[in-house]
N, C-alpha and C positions, 0 to 999 in steps of 0.2 A: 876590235872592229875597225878602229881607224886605222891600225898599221893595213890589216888587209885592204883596206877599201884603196889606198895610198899604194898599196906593194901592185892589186891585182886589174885595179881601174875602176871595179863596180863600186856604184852607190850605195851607202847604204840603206836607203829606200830598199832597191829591189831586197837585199839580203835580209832586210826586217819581216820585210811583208811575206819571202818565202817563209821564212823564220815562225810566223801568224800562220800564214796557210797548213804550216806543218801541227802546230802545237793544236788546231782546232782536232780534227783526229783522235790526236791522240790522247788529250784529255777527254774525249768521248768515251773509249776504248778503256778509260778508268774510271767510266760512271760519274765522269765532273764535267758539269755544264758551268761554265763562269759567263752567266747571261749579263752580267753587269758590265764585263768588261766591255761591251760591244756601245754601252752608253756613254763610256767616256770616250768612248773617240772626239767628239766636239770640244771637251772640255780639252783636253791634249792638245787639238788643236789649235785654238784658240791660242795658249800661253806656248807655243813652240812658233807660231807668226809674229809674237811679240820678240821673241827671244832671239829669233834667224834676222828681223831687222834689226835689235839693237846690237846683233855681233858684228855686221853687216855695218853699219854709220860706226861703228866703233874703229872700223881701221882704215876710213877716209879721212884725210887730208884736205881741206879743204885751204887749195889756193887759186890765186888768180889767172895763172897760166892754165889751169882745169877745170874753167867757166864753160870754156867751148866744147870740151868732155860732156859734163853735167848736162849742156843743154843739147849734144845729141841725142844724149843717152834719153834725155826726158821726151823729146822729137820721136825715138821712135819706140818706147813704149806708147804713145800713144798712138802712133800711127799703126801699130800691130793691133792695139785694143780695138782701136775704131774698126778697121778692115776687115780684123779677124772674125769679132762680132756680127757687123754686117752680114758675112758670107753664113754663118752659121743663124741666124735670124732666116733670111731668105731659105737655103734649106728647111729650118725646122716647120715654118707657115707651111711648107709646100710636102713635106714627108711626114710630118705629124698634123699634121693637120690643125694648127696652133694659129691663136691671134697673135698679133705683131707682139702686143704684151706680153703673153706668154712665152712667146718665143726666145724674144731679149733675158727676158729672166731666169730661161734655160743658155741661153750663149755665153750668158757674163762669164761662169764661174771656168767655161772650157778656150775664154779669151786672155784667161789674165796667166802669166807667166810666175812660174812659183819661184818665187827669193828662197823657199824652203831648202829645192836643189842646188838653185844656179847657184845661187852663192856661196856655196861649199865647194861647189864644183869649181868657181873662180877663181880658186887659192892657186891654181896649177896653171893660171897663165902669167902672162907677165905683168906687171903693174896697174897699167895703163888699163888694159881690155877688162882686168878684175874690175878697176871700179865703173869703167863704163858697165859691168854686168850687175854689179850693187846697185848702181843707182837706176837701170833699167827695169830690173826686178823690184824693188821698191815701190818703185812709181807703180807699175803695172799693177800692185799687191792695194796700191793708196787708189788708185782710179778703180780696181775692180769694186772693191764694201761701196765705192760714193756711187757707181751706177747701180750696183744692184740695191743697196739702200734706195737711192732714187726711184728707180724701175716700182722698186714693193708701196713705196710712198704714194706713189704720182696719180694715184687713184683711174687708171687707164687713161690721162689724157697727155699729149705732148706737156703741155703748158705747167700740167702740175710734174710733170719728169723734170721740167729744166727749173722750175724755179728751186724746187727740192732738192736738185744737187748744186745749184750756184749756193744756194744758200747754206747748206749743208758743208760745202768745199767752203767759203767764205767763212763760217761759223768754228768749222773744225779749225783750219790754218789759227786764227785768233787766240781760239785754246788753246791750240797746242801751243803756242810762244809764250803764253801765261806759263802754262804748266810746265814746260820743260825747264823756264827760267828756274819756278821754284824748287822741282827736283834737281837743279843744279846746285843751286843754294842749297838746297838740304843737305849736298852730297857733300858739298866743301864745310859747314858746321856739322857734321855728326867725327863724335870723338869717342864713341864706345866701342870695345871692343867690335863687336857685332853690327856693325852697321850696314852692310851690302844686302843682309836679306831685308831689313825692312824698307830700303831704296826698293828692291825690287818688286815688294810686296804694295807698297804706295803707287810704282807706275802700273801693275797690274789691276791694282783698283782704280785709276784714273779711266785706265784701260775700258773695263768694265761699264765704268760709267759713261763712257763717250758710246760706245756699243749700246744704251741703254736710250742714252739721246739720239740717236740713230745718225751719229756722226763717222767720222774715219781718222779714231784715233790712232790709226799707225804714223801718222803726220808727227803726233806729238812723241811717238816711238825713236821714229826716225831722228826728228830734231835734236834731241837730250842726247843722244849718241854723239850727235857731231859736235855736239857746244861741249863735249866734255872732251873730246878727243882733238878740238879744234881751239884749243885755250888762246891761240896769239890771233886767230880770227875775232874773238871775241874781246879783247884787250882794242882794237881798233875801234870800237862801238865806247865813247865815253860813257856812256851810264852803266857798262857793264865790266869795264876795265878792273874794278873792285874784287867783282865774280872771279874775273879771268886768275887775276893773280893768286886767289887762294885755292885755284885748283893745282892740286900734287901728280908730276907724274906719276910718280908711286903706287900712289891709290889709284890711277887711271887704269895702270898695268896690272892691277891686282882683280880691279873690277872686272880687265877683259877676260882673266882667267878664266874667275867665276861665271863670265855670262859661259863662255864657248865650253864651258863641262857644261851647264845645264843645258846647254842648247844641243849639245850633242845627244845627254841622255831624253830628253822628251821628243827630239825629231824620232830620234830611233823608238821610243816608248811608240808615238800615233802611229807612225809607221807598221809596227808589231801589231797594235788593237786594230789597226785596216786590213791587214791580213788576217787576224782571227773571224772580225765581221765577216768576210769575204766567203761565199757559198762559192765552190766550186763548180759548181753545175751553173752560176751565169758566164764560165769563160767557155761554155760548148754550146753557147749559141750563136751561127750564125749574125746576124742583125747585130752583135753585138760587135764585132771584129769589123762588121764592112762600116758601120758607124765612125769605130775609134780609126780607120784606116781612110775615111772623109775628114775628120777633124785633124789626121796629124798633116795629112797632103797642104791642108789649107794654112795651118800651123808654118809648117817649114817653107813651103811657098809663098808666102807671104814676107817672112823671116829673109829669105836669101832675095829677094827683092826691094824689100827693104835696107835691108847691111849695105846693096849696093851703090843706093842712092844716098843714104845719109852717114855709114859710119863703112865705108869701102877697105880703110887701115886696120881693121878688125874682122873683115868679112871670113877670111880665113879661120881666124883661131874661132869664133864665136856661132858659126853657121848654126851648126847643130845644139846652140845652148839653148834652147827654149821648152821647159819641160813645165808639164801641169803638172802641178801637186797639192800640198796640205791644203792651199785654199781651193781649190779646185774643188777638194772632197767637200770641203766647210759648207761651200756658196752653192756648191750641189744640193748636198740635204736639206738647207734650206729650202733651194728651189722646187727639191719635191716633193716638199709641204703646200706650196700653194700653185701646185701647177700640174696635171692629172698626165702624169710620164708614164711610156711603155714600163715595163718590169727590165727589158735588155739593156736599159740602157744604165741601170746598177753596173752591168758587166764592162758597159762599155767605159764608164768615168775610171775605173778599176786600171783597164786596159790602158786606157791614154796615160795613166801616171805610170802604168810598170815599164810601157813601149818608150814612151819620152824618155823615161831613166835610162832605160838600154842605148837607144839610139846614142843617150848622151857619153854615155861610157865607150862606148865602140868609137866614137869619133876623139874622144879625148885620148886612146890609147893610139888611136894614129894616128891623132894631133901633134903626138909628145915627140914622133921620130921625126914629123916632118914640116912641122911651122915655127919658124922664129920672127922674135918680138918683132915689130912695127911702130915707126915712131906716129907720134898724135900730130895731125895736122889741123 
């Protein structure tokens, strides 16, 4: 699957999800209903977010001359979120006939830009743009769970939306510095054979638990990736110089191994159980197509507006990187538990993840013959 995805340009997203659409059929056609498998989508979910960010901080660099990377990159994720949000708020009040609340908690999950794709998809630019697209997506992925945690919290009033995500954002960053510290520690004292799954299995429970406090533990995802892959960063800090020094290349390189198989196989796993969920008869509705054809317009306009004002050295290669995905689907279901949605618009969250994927492949296959790198300014 990787060689093709690498030889032909597609994602594998789209190739999973056909993959889903196809197998639903025809396990029917054999008298086999696998109802089960359409529940685990969330749970797939869930540990393929964890896993796309820590492959993601796993192959950043964190230096000094990449400060002003870091802080465009974080400029305009937020400046998409905020915007994107907005425009699709104002729509939903006005075509679904939604309170501002409702609305917001239906926009978040079609605002935030999926690290699931981009960052796979980033391998194939040049240095520089990749991790400006790591740490855009990231961000986008850590600001989407703290509003919409926020939004579900704030009990309909502004007042309780902002305290709940200052404090929530405040609360999370804390932990995660705790916590990453001591999975780092872990990682440099563990001398058994076997030690990378129970690393992974403890920041999945930390995981768990921060989702439970209703925090945004990818914060602490993200962190422990860089403090392990950024060992002379961390050697600058004397109280942690101790840390620095007993982290092993070795075992760093081994670790990335391990994450980037799993992260391969469980993106492609949710991917396949999204496609199985997926009814064919919501992509022949109408309403659903002129929807996801409002969200992408607003999506990319937005995007090439943005690139041009804040990260213009990149505008080229990266135009077309903004695709919804895993969390898209995640923060969707979510929101259409507590928020009383058309049925089309199942077809249209569907839509916006296969279309953004396409859009994203057709631009990278023209990308490849006719943009070279750009230095960071």
């Amino acid at each position: 699957m990787e060689r093709f995805e690498r030889r032909t340009g597609v994602p594998l997203v789209i190739v999973m999800i056909a993959l889903g659409l196809l197998a639903q059929p025809l396990l029917l056609s054999q008298g086999l209903v696998a109802t089960e498998l359409k529940t685990m989508v969330p749970i797939a979910g869930a540990i393929g977010v964890v896993l796309i960010v820590l492959e993601g901080a796993l192959d950043i660099e964190l230096r000094r001359e990449r400060i002003k990377l870091a802080a465009k990159a974080t400029a305009m994720a937020f400046a998409a979120f905020l915007l994107c949000a907005t425009a699709f708020v104002l729509i939903a009040t006005h075509a679904l006939d939604l309170g501002y609340l409702q609305a917001a908690i239906l926009a978040t999950p079609f605002a935030v830009m999926s690290s699931t794709i981009a960052i796979p998809a980033s391998q194939f630019l040049e240095p520089h743009a990749r991790e400006f697209v790591v740490y855009e997506s990231s961000v986008s992925d850590i600001l989407g769970i703290l509003v919409f945690i926020a939004l579900v919290n704030s009990g309909g009033t502004l007042q309780g939306f902002l305290t709940d995500l200052a404090g929530g954002g405040m609360l999370s960053l804390i932990l995660a510095i705790v916590f990453a510290l001591a999975l780092v520690l872990v990682s440099t004292r563990a001398k058994a054979h076997v030690r990378y799954i129970p690393l992974l299995a403890g920041l999945f429970a930390l995981y768990a638990c921060g989702q439970l406090l209703h925090l945004s533990p990818l914060i602490m995802v993200l962190l422990f990736g860089l403090m392990l892959n950024n060992k002379e960063a961390l050697d600058r800090i004397r109280p942690l110089r101790g840390v620095a020094e007993k982290i092993s290349p070795a075992t760093v390189g081994e670790f990335k191994v391990l994450v980037q198989e799993l992260t391969f196989a469980v993106r492609g796993f949710f991917f396949f159980l999204l496609g199985y969920s997926t009814n064919l008869s919501d992509f022949a509705v109408a309403r659903s197509w002129a929807a996801c054809a409002v969200i992408l317009l607003i999506v990319y306009g937005v995007r090439h507006a943005l690139l041009r004002a804040i990260a213009p050295q990149f505008a080229a290669a990266i135009n077309w990187i903004a695709p919804r995905g895993l969390l898209t689907v995640l923060l969707y279901l979510e929101a259409a538990q507590k928020v009383p949605l058309p049925p089309y618009l199942d077809g249209t969250v569907r839509l916006v993840v296969i279309l953004s994927a396409t859009v994203l492949a057709l631009s990278r296959r023209a990308g490849s013959r006719s943009i070279s790198p750009a230095p960071v300014s």
